[in-house]
MIDOBA-112886 format. One line per 3 residues: their letters; for each residue x, y, z of N, C-alpha, C. Coordinates in steps of 0.05 Angstrom, whole numbers, plus 5000, padded with zeros to 4 digits. Each point is the difference from the previous one (the first is absolute). Last residue first. Layout:
N
A) X Y Z X Y Z X Y Z | ...
//
This chain:
220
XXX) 4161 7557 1047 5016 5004 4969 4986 5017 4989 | 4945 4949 5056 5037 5008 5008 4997 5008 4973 | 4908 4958 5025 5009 5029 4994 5035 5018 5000
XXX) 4960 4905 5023 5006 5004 4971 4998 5031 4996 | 5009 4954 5088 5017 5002 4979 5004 5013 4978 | 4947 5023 5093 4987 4989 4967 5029 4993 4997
XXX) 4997 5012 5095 4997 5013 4984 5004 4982 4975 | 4960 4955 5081 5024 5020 4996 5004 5015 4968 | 4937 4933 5068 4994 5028 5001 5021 5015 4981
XXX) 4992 4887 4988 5008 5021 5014 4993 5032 5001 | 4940 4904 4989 5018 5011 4978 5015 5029 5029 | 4976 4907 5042 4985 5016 4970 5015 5018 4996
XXX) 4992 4898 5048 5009 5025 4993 4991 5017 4986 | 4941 4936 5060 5013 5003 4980 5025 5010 4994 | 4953 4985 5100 4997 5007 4970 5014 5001 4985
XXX) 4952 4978 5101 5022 4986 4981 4994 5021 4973 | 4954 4995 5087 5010 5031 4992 5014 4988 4973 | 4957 4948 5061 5028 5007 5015 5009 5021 4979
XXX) 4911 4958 4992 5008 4999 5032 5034 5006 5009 | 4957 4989 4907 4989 5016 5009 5008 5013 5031 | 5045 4930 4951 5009 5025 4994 4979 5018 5013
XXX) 4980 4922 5018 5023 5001 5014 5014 5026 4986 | 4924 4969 4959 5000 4996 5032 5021 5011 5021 | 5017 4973 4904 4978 5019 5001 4992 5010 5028
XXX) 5033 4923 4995 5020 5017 4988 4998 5025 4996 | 4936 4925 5015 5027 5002 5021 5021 5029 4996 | 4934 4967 4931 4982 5018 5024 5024 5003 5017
XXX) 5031 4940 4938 4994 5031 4989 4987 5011 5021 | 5018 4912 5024 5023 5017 5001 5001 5029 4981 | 4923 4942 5013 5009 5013 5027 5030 5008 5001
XXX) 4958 4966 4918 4992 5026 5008 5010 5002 5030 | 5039 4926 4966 5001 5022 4989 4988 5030 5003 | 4975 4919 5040 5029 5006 5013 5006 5029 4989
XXX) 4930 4953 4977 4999 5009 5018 5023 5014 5020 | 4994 4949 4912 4986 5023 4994 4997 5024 5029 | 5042 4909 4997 5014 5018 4987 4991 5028 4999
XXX) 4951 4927 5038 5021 5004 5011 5018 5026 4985 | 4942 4961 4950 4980 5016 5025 5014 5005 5017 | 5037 4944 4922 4994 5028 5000 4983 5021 5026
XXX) 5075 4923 5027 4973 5000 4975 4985 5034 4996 | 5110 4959 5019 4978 5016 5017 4980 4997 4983 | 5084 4991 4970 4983 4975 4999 4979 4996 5018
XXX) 5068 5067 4964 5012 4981 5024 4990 4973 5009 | 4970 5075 4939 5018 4990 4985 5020 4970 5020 | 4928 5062 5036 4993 4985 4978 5013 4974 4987
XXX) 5028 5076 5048 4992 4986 5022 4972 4970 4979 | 5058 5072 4959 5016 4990 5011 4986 4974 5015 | 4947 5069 4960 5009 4989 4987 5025 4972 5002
XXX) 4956 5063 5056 4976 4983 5000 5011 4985 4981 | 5053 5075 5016 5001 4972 5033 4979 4976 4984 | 5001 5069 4938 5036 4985 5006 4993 4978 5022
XXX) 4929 5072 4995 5003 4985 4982 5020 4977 4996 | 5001 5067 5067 4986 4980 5008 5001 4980 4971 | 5042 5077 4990 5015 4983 5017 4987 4977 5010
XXX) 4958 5073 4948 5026 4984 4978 5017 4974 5016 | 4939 5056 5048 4991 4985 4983 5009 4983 4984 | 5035 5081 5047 4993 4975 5013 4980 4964 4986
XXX) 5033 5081 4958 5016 4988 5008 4996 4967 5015 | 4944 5077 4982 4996 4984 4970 5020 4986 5020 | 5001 5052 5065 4977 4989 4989 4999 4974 4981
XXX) 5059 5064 5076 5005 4989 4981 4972 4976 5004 | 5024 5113 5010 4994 4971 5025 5009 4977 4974 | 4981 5091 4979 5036 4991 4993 5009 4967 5017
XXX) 4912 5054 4930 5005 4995 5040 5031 4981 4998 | 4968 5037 4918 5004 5017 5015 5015 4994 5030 | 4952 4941 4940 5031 5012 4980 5013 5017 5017
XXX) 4914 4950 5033 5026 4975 4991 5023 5023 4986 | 4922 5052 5014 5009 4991 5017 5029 4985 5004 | 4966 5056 4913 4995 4981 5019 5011 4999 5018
XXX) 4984 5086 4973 5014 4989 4992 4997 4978 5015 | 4914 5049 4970 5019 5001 5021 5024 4977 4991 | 4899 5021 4966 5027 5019 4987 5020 5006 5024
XXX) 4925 4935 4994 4996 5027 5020 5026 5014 5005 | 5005 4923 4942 4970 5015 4990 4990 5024 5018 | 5085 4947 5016 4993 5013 4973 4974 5020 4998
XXX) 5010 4942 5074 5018 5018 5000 4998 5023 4978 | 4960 4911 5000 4986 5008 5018 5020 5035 4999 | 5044 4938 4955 4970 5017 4983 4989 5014 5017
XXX) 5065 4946 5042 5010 5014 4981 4981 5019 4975 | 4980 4928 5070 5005 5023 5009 5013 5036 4980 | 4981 4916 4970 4975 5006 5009 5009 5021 5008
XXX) 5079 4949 4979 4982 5018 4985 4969 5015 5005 | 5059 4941 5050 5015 5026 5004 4974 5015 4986 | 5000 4899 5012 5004 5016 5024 4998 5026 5005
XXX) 5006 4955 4922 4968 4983 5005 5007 5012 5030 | 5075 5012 4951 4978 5006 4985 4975 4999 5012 | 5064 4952 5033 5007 5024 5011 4981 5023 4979
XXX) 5002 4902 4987 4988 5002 5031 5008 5035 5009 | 5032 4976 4908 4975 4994 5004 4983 5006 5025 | 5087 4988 4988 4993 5031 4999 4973 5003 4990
XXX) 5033 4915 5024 5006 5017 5016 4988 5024 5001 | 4998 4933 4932 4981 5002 5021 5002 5015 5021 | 5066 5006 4934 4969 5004 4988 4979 5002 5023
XXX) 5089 4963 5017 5001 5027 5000 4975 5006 4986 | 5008 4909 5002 4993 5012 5029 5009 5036 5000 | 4951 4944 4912 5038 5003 5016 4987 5013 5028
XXX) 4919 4943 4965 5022 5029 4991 5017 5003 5013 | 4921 4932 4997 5024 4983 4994 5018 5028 4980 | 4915 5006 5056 4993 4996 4971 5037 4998 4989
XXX) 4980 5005 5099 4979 4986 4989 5004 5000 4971 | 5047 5072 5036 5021 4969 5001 4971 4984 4992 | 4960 5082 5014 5012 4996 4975 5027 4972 4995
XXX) 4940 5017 5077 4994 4990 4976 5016 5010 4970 | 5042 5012 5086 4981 4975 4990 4988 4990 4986 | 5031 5093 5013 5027 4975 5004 4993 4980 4982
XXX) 4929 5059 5031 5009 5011 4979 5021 4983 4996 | 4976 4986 5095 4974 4988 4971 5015 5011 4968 | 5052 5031 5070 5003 4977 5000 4979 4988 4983
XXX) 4994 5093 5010 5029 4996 4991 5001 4971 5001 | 4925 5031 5044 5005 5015 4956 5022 4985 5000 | 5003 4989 5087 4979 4986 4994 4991 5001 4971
XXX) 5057 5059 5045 5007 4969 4995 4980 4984 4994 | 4971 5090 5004 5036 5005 4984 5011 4967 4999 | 4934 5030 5054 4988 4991 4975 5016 4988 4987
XXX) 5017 5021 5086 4989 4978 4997 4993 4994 4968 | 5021 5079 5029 5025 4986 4990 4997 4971 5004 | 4924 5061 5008 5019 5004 4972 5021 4985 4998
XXX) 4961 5004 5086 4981 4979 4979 5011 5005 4974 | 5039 5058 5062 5005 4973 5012 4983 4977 4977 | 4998 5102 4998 5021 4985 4986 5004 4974 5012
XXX) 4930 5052 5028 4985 4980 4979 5035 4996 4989 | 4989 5052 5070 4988 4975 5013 5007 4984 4966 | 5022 5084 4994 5007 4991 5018 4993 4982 5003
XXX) 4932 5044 4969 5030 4994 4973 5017 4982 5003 | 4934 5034 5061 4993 4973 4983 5017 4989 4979 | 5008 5082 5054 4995 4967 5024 5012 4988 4979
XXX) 4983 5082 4965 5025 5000 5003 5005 4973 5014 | 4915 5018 4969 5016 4986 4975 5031 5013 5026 | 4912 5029 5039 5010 4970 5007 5028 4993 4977
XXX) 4954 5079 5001 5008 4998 5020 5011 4975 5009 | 4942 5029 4927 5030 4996 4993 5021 5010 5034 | 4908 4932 4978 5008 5030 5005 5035 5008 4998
XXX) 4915 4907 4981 5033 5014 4994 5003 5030 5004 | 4908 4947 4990 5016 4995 5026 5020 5012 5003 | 4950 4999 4916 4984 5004 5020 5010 5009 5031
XXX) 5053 4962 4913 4986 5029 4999 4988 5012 5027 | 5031 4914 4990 5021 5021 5011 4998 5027 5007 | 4937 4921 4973 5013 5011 5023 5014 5018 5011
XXX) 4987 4982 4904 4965 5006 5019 5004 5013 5028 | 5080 4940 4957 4995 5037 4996 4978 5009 5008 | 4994 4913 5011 5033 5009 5015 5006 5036 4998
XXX) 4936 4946 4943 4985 4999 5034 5020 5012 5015 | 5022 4978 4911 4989 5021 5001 4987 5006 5030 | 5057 4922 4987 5015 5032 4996 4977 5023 5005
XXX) 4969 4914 4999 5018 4996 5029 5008 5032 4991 | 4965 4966 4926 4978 5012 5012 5017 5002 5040 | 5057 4963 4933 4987 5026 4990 4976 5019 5018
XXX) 5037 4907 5014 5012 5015 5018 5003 5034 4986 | 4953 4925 4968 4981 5007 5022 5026 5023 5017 | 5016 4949 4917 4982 5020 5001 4997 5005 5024
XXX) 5064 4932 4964 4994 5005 5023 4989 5035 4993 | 5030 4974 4936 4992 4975 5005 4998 4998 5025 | 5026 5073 4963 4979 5000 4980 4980 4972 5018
XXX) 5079 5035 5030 4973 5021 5012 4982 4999 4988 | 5087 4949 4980 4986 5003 5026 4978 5005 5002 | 5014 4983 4901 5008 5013 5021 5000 5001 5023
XXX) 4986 4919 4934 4995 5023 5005 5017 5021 5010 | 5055 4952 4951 4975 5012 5007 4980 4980 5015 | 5107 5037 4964 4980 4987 5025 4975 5005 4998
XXX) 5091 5028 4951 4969 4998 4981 4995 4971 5021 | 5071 5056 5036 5006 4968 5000 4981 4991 4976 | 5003 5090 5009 5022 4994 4993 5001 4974 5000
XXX) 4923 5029 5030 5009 5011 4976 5020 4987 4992 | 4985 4990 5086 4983 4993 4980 5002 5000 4978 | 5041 5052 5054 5017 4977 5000 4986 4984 4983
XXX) 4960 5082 5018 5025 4996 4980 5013 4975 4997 | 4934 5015 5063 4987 4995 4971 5027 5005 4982 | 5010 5004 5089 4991 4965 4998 4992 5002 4969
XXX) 5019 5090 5037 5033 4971 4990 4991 4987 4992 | 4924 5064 5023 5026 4999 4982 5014 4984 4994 | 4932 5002 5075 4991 4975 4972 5028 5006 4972
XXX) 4987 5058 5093 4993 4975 5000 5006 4972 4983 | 5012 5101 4982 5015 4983 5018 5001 4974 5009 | 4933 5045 4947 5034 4997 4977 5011 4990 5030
XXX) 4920 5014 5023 4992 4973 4987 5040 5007 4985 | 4984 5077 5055 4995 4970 5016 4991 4981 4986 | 4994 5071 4942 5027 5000 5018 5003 4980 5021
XXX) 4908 5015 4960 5031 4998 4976 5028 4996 5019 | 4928 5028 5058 4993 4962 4986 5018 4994 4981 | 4998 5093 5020 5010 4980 5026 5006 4966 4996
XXX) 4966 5081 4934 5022 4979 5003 5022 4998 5014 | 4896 5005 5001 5014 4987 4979 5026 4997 5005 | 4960 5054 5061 4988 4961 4996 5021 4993 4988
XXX) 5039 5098 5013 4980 4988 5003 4995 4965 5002 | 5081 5056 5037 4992 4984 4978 4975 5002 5001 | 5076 5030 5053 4964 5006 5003 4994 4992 4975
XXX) 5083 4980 5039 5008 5016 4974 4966 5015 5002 | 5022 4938 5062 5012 5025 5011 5008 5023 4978 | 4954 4911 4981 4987 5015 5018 5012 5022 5011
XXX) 5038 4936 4941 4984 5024 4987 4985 5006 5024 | 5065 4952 5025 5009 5020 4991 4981 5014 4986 | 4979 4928 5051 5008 5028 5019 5010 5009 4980
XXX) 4971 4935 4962 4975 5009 5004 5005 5024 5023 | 5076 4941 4968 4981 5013 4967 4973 5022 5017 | 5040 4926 5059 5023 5032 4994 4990 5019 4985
XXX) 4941 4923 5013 5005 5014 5018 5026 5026 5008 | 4995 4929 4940 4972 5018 4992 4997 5018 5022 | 5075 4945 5001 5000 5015 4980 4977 5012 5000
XXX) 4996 4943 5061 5014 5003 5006 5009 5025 4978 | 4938 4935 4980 4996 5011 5024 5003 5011 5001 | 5046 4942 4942 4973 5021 4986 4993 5020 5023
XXX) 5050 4923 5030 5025 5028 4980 4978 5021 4991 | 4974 4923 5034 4998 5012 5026 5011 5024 4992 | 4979 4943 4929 4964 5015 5019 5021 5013 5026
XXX) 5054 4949 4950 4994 5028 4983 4972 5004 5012 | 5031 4910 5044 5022 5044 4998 4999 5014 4985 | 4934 4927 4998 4998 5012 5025 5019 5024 5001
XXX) 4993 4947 4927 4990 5014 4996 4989 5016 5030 | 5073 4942 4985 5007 5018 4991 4974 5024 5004 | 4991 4917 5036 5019 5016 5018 5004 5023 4982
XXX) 4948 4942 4963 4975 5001 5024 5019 5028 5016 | 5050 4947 4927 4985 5014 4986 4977 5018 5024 | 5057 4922 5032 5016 5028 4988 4985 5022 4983
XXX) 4981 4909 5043 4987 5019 5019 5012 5028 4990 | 5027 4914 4973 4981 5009 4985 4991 5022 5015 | 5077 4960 5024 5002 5021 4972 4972 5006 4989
XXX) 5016 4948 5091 5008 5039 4998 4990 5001 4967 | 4944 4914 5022 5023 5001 4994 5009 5037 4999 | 4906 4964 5046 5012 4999 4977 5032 5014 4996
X) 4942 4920 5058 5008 5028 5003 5014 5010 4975
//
């Protein structure tokens, strides 16, 4: 039977297929309630989807790419929009929105713990890999936003996101550091980013933010 740590490369590439999902599916209600044409429906639901994982890429100089080295979940995207087009009325995106923050914050740990991981895999300070796993969580979303000239989500929404992420990262780092094996670690981690996430959705939790009150800098 083969030994947890080898089964770590089979696990990672299962939680960025479940994180890919899960993002392409936010990416694909927001250009659809924008009426996007094909194109860029397929533009916009591939930046959500595939965004972070390719920055982190980048940044770690990982190659391939996810989406390079697993192709087929390119042709998974465009069948996904085909669909959307055909099937999707905008009578449904108020459901579906709704329904779909539950798999987003599945993403949110699942980006956020693979992103951890592999970057601890190539022997980087644990604050690197961290904000690594929060890069590889936030950003997709974060273009996805951009490009349909809206203030991102992660900046605006006062719930707590990037955060959450930042927090699963730590657990996966800690739970590591304790002598937990990585598959153990990795799992913990994202279920304490999704957890978190989860639980702000379901009780309203938010941030602080800035106060209603009058400017300062105009006194005087």
């Amino acid at each position: 039977m083969a030994a947890p740590d080898t089964l770590i490369p089979y696990l990672l590439v299962a939680v960025e297929s479940a994180a890919t999902v899960a993002f392409a599916l936010s990416g694909l209600l927001a250009g659809a309630r924008q009426r996007l044409d094909a194109v860029g429906l397929c533009f916009v639901t591939g930046l959500a989807a595939f965004g972070g994982g390719t920055l982190r890429d980048v940044l770690l100089d990982r190659r391939p790419f996810f989406w390079v080295e697993h192709a087929h979940w390119l042709w998974a995207l465009l069948g996904l929009c085909v669909a959307a087009m055909l099937f999707l009325r905008r009578r449904h995106f108020a459901i579906t929105e709704r329904a779909m923050q539950w798999p987003d914050a599945l993403g949110v740990g699942l980006f956020s713990a693979g992103g951890t991981q592999l970057a601890l895999a190539q022997g980087l300070p644990a604050i690197v890999a961290v904000l690594m796993g929060v890069v590889t969580a936030v950003f997709g979303g974060v273009l996805r936003d951009i490009v349909l000239n809206e203030i991102p989500t992660a900046f605006r929404d006062h719930r707590p996101y990037a955060v959450c992420a930042f927090v699963g990262g730590w657990v996966l780092v800690a739970v590591q550091a304790l002598g937990a094996g990585e598959g153990t670690a990795l799992l913990v981690g994202a279920a304490t980013a999704a957890g978190l996430r989860l639980l702000a959705l379901a009780t309203g939790w938010t941030l602080p933010a800035w106060g209603a009150g009058r400017d300062d800098s105009r006194r005087g």
